[in-house]
C-alpha positions in Angstrom: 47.1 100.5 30.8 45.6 99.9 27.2 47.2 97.0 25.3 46.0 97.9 22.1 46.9 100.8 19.7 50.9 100.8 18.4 53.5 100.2 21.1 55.5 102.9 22.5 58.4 100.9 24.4 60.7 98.2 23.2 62.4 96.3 24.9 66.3 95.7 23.3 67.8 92.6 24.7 71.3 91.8 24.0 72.7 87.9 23.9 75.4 86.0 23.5 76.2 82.4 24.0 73.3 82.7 26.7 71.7 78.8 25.6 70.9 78.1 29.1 69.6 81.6 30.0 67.8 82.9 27.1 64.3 80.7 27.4 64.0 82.0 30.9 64.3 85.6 29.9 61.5 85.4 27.3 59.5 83.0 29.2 59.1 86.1 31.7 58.6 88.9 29.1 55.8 86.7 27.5 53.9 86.6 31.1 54.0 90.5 31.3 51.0 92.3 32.3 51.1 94.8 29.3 52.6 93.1 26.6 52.1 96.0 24.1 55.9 96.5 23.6 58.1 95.7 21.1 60.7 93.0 21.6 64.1 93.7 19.7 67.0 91.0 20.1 70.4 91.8 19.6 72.3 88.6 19.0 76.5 89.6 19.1 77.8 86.7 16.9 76.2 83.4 19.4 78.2 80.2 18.3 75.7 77.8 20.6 72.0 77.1 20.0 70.8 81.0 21.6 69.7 82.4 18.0 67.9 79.0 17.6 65.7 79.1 20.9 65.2 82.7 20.1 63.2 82.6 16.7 61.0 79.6 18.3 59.4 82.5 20.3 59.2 84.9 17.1 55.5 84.1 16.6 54.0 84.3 20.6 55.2 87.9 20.9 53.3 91.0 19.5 56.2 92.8 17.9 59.8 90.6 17.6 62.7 91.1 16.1 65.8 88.9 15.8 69.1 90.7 14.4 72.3 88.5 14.3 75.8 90.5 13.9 79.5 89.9 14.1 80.8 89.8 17.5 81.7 93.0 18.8 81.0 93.0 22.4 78.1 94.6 24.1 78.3 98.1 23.4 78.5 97.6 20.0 75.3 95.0 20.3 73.3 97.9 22.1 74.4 101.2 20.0 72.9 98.8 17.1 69.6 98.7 19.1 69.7 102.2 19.4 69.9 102.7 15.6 67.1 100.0 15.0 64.7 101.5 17.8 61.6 103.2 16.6 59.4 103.5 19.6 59.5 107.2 21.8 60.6 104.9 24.8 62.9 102.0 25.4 64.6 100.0 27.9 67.5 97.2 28.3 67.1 93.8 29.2 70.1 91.3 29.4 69.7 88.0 28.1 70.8 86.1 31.1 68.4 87.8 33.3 64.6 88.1 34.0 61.9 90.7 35.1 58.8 90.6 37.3 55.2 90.7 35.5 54.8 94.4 36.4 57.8 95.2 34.5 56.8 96.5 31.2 53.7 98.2 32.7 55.5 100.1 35.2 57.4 102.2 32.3 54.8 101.7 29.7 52.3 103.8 32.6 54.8 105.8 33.9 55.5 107.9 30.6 52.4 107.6 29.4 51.1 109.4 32.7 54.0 111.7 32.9 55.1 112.3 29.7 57.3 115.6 30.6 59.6 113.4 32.7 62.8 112.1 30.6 64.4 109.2 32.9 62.8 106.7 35.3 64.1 103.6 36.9 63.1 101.2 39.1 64.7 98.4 42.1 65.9 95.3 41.2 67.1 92.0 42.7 70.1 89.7 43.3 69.6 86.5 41.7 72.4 83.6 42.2 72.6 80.0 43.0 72.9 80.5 46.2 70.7 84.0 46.7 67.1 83.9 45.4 65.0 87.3 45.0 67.1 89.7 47.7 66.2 93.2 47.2 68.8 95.7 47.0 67.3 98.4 48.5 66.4 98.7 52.2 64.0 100.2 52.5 61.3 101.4 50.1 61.6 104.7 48.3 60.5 107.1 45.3 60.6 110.4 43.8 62.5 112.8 41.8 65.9 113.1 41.5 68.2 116.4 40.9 71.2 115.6 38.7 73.2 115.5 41.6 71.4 113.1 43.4 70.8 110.8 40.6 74.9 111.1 39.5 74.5 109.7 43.3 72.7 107.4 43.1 74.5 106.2 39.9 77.7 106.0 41.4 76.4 104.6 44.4 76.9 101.5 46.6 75.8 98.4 46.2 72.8 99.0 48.2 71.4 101.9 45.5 68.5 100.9 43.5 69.4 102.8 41.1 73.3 102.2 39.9 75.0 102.6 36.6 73.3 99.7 35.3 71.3 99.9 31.7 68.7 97.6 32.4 66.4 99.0 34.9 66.0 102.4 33.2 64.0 103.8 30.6 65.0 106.1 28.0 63.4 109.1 25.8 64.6 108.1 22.3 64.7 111.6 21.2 67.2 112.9 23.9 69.6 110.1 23.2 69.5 110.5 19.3 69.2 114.4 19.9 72.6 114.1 21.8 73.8 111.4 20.0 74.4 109.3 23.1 76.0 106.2 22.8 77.9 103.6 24.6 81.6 103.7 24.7 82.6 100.1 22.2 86.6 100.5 23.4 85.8 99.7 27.0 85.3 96.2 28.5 83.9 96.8 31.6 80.8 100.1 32.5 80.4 101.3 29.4 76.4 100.9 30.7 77.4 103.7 33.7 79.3 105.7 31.5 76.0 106.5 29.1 73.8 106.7 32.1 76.3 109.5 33.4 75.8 111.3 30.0 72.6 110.5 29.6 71.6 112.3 33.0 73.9 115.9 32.4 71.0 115.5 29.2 67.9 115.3 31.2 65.1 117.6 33.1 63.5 115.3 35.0 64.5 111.8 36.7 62.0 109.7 38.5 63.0 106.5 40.6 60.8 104.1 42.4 62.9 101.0 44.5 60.3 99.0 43.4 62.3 96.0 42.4 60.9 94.2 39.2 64.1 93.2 37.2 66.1 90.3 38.6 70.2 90.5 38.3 71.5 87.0 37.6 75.0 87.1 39.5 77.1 84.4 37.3 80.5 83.7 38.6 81.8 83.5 34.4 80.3 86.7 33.9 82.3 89.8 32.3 82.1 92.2 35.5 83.1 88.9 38.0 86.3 88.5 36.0 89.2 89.7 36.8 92.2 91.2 34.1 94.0 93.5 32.7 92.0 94.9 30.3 89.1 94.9 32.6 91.0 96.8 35.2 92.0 99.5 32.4 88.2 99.8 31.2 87.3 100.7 34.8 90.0 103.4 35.0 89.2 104.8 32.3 85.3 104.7 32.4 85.9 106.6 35.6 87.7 109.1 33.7 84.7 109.7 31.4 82.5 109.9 33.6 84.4 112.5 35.5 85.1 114.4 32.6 80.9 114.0 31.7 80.2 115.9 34.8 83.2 118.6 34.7 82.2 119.5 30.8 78.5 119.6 31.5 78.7 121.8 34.8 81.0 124.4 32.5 78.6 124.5 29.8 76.0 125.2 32.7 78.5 128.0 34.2 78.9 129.6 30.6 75.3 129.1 30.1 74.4 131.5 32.5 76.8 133.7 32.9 75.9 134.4 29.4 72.5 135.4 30.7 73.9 137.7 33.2 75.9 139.4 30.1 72.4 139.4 27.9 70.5 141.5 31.2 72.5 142.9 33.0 69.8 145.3 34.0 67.8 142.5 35.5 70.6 141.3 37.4 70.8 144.6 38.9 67.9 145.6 39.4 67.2 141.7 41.2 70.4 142.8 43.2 69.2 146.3 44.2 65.5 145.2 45.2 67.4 142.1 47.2 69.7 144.8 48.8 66.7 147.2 49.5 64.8 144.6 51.3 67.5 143.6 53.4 68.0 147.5 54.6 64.0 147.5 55.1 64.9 144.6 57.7 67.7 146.1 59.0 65.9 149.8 59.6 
């Protein structure tokens, strides 16, 4: 893909108090294939050196930019990346993690080939300590997704390439401002899954690809490996979000047609009667 012209993808990465992690993370985005995006860091409130070693890179990429706020957790740090975005496409990249070469490229080229689709994703990998590169899917796969399957896939196992995770997806900036999507800052815990849910009741078209090219550092100190109250509540009530997502969106669906059975009637009828007619012909 072309690496000139102005960039249509940035990439928002959140941080905080990721010192040891964050050097890795840009090391990998400067050594992307297309590098025609635009980088925007999200720093919630750091108290170590991570806003330091972030502005040493400010000059080596094409388009950065280094925001520092109050801490406010993570869903705050990304709804302020969705204000601050002004590229037709962007994706999620945590500052503790890291993504193949291809990364950038694949969603950069995928849009820019099929500009009608909405919502694409790709594979990723488990990164630990003790696990280096495992694929999470089994087997290789890609295609579109209906909304069921992709609410599916979202809610799906461990082995899903797909998840409620932010950071292997790409997103039309115009559906999530159009909707005003956002993510959820009261919970502690999948507020990322909850704005994929309603994200997806927003879309036409969802393409996936296992392809992994992000790497998912597991870190036993992390938010989602600790266990609490409060955590415990977030899930709970994430879950009933989500579920309520789905069960408003299929009744504005129901009313939305039903309404176009009330507007042409005669159509339906007439669909009816030359259904009915055809199924005598059969039966004669």
């Amino acid at each position: 893909m072309s690496q000139t012209g102005e960039p249509e993808l940035t990439v928002i990465m959140t941080v905080y108090n990721q010192e040891k992690y964050i050097a890795r993370a840009l090391d990998h985005l400067l050594a992307q294939s297309n590098r025609n995006f635009k980088l925007l860091i999200i720093d919630d409130g750091s108290t170590d050196q991570t806003v330091a070693i972030a502005q040493k890179y400010a000059a080596r990429f094409r388009c950065f930019k280094l925001v520092v706020k109050e801490n406010k957790g993570v869903a705050a740090a990304r709804n302020l990346g969705l204000d601050l975005v002004d590229t037709p496409y962007f994706i999620f990249h945590d500052g503790d993690d890291w993504v193949d070469p291809a990364y950038t490229d694949y969603f950069i080229k995928q849009f820019s080939e099929h500009p009608e689709w909405d919502y694409i994703a790709c594979g990723y990998y488990l990164d630990s300590e003790k696990i280096t590169a495992k694929p999470i899917a089994p087997k290789a796969a890609a295609g579109m997704l209906t909304k069921l399957q992709g609410l599916r896939k979202i809610l799906g196992t461990i082995t899903s390439s797909v998840r409620g995770y932010s950071w292997n997806k790409c997103y039309k900036t115009s559906l999530v401002r159009q909707y005003d999507i956002r993510f959820n800052e009261e919970l502690d815990l999948m507020e990322d899954q909850v704005f994929n849910v309603d994200y997806l009741t927003k879309v036409r078209n969802f393409y996936f690809n296992t392809i992994p090219l992000y790497h998912y550092w597991q870190r036993p100190d992390s938010a989602v490996h600790t266990v609490s109250w409060s955590h415990s509540m977030s899930i709970v009530r994430a879950n009933c979000l989500m579920l309520s997502i789905v069960v408003k969106n299929s009744w504005h669906n129901w009313r939305k047609s039903h309404e176009i059975r009330q507007i042409h009637p005669k159509r339906e009828y007439s669909r009816k009667f030359l259904s009915e007619g055809i199924k005598d012909d059969h039966q004669s």
